[in-house]
C-alpha positions as CSV (number, residue, x, y, z in Angstrom):
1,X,22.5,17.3,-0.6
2,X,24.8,14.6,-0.8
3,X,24.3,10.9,0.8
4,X,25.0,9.9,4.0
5,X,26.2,6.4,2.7
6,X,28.4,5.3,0.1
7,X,27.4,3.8,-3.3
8,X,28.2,0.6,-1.4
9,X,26.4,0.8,1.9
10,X,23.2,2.4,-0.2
11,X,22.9,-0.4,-2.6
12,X,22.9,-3.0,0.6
13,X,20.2,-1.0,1.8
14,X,18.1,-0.3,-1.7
15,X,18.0,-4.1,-1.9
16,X,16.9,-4.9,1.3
17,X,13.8,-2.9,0.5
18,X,11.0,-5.8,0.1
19,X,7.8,-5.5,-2.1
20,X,6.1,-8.8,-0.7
21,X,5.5,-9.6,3.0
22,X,6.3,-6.0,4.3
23,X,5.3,-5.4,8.0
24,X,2.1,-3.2,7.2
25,X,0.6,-6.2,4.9
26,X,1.7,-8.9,7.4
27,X,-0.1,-6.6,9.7
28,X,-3.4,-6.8,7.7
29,X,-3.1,-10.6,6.8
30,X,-3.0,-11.8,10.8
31,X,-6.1,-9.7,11.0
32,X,-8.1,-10.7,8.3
33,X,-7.0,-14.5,8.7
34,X,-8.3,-14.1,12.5
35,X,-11.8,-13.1,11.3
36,X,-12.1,-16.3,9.2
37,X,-11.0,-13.9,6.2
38,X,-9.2,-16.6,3.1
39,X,-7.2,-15.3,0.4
40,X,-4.5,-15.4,-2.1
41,X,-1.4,-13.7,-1.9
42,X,-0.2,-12.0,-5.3
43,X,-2.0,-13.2,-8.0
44,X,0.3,-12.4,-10.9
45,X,-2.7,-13.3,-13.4
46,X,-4.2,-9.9,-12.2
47,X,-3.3,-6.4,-13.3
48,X,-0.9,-4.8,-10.7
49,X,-0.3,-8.1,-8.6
50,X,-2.7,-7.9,-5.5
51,X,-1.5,-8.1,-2.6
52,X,-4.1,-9.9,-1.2
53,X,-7.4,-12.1,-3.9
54,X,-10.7,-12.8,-1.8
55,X,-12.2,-14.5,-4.3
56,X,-15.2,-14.6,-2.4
57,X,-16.3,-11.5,-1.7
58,X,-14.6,-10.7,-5.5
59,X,-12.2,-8.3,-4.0
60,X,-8.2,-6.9,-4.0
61,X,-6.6,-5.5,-1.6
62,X,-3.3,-3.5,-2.0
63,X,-0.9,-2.5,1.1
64,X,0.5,0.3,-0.5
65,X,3.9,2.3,0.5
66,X,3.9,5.9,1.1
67,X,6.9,6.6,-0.4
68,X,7.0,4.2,-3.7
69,X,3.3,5.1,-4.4
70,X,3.4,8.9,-4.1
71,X,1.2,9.3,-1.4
72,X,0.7,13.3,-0.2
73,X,1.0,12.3,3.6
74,X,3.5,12.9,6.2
75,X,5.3,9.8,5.4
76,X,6.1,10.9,2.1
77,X,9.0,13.3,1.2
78,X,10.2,13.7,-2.4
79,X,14.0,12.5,-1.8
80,X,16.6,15.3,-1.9
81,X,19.2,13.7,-4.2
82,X,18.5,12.3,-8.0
83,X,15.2,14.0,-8.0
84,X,14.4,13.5,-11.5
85,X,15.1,10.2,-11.1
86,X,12.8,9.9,-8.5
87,X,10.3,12.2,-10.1
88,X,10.2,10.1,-13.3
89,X,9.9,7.0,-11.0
90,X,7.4,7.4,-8.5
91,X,5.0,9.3,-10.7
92,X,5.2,5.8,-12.8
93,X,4.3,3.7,-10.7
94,X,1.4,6.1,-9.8
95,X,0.1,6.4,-13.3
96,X,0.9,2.0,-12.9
97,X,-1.6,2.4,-10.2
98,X,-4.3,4.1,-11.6
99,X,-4.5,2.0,-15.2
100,X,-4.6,-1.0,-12.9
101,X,-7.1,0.0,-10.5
102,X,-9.2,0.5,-13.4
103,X,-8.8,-2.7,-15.4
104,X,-9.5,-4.5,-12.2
105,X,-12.8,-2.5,-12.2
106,X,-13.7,-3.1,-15.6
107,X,-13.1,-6.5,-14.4
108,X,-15.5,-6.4,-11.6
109,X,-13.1,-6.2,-9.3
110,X,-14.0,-4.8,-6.2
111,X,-10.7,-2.7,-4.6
112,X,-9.6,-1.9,-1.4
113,X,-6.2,0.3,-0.7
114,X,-5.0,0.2,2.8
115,X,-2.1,2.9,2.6
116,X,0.9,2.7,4.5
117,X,0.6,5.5,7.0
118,X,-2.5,3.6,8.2
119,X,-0.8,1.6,10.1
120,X,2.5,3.3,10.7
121,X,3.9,6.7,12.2
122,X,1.9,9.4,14.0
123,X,-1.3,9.7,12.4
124,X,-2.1,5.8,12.3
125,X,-5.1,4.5,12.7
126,X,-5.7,1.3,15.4
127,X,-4.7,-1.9,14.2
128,X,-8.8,-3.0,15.3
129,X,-10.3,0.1,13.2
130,X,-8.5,-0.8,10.3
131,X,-9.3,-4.1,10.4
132,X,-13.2,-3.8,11.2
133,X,-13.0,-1.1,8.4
134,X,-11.5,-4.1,6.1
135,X,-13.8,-6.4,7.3
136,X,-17.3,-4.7,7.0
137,X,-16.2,-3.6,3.4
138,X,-15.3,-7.0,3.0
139,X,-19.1,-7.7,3.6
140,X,-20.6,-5.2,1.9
141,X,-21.5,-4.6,-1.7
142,X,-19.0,-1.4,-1.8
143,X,-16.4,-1.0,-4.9
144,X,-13.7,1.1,-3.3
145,X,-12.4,1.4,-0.1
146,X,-8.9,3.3,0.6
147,X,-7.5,3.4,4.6
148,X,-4.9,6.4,5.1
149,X,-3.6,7.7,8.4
150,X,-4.9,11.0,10.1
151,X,-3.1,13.9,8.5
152,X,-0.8,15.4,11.5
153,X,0.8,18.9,11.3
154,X,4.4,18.8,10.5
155,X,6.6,18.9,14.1
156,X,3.1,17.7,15.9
């Protein structure tokens, strides 16, 4: 299928794509921030640069994209054009994903990953849930902690 842009018009729109302060993590920071929550935004001395440190409570969180991270939800769709390019990519950054998660582990780490579709489209989750969710982790003396959407039915 071809693209509904040209090479032009695409590459404005490629690059306008962010990686930091993305509506979905802004989303969770407000939250947190409002419950007395303080952190560190994208500690580059970490493996896979956090989104948010809580040094505190020893803990990461990542606000992870559907689409760049490969998750199997509705929000994700392996594109139609340059597939391998996109295969070759995406599966990357998910093997990326996993070798950091677990030197962050070894590490002592303590991870949470709050997926995109969480927050966004038709199975999302309320803003308070995911939050509260976030927050009693936060708390408690649990190592993982991953926040996806409800799984929907295609067309529903």
């Amino acid at each position: 299928m071809a693209d509904v842009h040209d090479d032009k018009t695409r590459s404005r729109n490629m690059s306008a794509i962010r990686g930091v302060d993305t509506g979905p993590e802004m989303q969770i920071r407000r939250g947190l921030h409002a419950r007395g929550f303080r952190y560190r935004l994208h500690d580059r001395r970490l493996p896979g640069t956090p989104d948010l440190v809580l040094p505190k409570h020893h803990a990461v969180i990542f606000v992870n994209g559907c689409f760049w991270h490969g998750h199997g939800c509705p929000l994700f769709r392996w594109p139609a054009t340059r597939q391998e390019f996109w295969r070759v990519k995406i599966t990357g950054n998910m093997e990326r994903d996993a070798r950091n998660d677990a030197m962050l582990l070894a590490g002592g780490w303590r991870i949470a990953t709050i997926w995109e579709c969480a927050l966004k489209g038709r199975g999302k989750l309320p803003a308070d849930a995911v939050i509260d969710s976030l927050s009693d982790w936060l708390c408690s003396d649990g190592q993982r902690l991953t926040l996806a959407g409800l799984k929907t039915e295609a067309g529903s």
